[in-house]
C-alpha positions as CSV (number, residue, x, y, z in Angstrom):
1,X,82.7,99.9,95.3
2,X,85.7,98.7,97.2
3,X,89.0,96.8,95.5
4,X,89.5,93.4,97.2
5,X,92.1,93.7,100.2
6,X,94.2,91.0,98.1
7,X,94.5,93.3,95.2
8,X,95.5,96.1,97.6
9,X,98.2,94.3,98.9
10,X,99.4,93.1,95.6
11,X,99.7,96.7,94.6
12,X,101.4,97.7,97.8
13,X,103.7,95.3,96.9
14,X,104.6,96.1,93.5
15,X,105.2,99.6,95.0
16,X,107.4,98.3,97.2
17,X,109.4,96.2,94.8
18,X,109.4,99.4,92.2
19,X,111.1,101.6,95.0
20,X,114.4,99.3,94.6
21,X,116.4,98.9,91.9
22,X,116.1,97.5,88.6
23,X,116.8,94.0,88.6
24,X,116.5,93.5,92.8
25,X,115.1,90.3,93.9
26,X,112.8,90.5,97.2
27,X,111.7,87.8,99.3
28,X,108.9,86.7,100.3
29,X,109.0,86.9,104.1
30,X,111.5,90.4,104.2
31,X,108.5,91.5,101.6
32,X,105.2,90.6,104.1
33,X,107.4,91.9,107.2
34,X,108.2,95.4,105.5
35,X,104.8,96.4,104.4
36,X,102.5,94.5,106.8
37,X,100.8,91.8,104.5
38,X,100.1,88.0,105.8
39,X,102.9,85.9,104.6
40,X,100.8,83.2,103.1
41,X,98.5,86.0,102.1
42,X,101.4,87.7,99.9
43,X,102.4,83.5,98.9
44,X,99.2,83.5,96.7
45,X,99.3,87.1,95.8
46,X,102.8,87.0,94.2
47,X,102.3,83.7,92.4
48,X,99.0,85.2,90.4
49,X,100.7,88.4,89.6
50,X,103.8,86.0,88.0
51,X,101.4,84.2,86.0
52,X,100.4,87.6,84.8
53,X,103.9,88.0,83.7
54,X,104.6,91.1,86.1
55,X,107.0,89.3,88.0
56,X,109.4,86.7,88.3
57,X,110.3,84.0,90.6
58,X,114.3,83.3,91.2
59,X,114.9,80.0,92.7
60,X,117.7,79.1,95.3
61,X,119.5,80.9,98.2
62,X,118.8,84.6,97.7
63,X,115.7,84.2,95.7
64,X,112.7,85.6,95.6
65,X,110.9,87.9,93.7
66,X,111.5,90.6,90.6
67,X,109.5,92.8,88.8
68,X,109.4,92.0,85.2
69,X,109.6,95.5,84.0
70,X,110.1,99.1,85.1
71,X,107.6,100.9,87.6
72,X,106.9,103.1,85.1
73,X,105.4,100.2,83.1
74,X,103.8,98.9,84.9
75,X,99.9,100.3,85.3
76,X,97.7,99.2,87.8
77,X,95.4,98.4,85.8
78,X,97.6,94.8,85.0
79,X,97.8,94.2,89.1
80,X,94.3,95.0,89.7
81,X,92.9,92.8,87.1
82,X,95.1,90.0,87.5
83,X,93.6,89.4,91.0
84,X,90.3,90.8,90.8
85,X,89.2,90.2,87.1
86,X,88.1,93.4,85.3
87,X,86.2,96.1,86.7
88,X,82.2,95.7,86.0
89,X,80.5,98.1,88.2
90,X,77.5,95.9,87.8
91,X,76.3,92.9,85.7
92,X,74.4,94.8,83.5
93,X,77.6,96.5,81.8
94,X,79.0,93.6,80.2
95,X,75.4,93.3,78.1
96,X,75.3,96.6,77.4
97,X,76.6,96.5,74.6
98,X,74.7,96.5,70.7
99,X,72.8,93.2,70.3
100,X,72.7,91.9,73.8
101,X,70.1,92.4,76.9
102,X,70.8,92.6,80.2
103,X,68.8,91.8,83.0
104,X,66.1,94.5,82.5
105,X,65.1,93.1,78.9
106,X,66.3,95.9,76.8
107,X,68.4,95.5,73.8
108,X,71.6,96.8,73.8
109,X,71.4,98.1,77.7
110,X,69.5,100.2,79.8
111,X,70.2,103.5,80.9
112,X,71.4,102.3,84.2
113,X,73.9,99.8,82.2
114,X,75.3,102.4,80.0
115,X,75.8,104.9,82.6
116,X,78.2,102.2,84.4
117,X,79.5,101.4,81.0
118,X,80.7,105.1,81.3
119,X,82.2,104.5,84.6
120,X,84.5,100.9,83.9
121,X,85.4,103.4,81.1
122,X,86.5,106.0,82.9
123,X,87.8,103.8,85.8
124,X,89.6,101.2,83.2
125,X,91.1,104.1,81.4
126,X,92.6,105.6,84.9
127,X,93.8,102.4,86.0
128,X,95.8,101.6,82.4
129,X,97.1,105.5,82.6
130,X,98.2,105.1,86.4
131,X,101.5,103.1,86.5
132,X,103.6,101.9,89.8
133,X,105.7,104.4,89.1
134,X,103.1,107.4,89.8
135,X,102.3,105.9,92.7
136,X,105.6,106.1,94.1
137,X,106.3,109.7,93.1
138,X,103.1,111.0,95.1
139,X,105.1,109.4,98.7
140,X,105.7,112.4,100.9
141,X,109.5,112.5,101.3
142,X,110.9,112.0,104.7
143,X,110.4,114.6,107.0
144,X,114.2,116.6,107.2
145,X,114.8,117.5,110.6
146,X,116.1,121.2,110.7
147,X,118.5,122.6,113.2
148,X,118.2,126.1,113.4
149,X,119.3,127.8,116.1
C-alpha cells in the first residue's frame, strides 16, 4: 500500500506552510522551489486542499497561499483524503459491513474483508490522531557546530 506521490506532496506542503507563522501567506512558485514539488503539480494540489477548507487563497501582489488553521489542527487524515479519497485497503471493506456482500458472496463480509476493516481502522484512526503539527516536531534540529578546542 503506497499513498499517491500527489498526496505526499500536499502533505509536505502543509508541513511547510505550518513551520511559518500563523497567518503567513506562501506562494506558489517560492513553495514548489523550497520543497522540490512540480510547480503545476503543487497548482492542482493546493487548489483541492482549498476546496477542502484547509487553506486559503489571497489574491493580488503578495498572495498566495494560508493555512486555514493551526498545524496542530490540522490531521493528516483531512490532506490525505482530500486528494486520495478515504483509505479502503481493498474493495471488500466498504461491504463489509451488516447487511451487504462483497465480492466473495458472504453477507456482512468475509474474513479477509473484516480483517482490512481492522486495518482502515487502525490506519484512519492514526491519520485523524497525527496532525501537521507532530510532524513537524519529529524534524531533527539543525546540526550545531561545536568549537571546542
Amino acid at each position: 500500500m503506497k499513498l499517491s506521490k500527489k498526496a505526499e506532496y500536499g502533505m509536505r506542503a502543509m508541513v511547510a506552510m505550518g513551520r511559518a507563522a500563523a497567518g503567513t501567506t506562501f506562494s506558489i512558485q517560492d513553495l514548489a522551489a523550497n520543497e522540490n514539488i512540480p510547480l503545476k503539480f503543487l497548482e492542482q494540489i493546493l487548489l483541492v486542499l482549498k476546496n477542502a477548507g484547509l487553506l486559503r487563497s489571497k489574491r493580488g501582489v503578495g498572495g498566495g497561499y494560508q493555512m486555514q488553521r493551526p498545524a496542530n489542527d490540522v490531521p493528516l487524515r483531512e490532506i490525505v483524503e482530500a486528494i486520495d479519497g478515504p483509505f479502503d485497503p481493498i474493495g471488500c471493506v466498504q461491504g463489509s459491513r451488516p447487511g451487504k456482500s462483497c465480492e466473495c458472496g458472504i453477507a456482512g463480509g468475509c474474513g479477509l474483508g473484516r480483517t482490512m476493516s481492522e486495518l482502515r481502522d487502525m490506519v484512519q484512526t492514526w491519520l485523524t490522531e497525527t496532525t501537521v503539527a507532530h510532524i513537524i516536531a519529529r524534524e531533527a534540529p539543525p546540526q550545531m557546530m561545536s568549537f571546542d578546542i
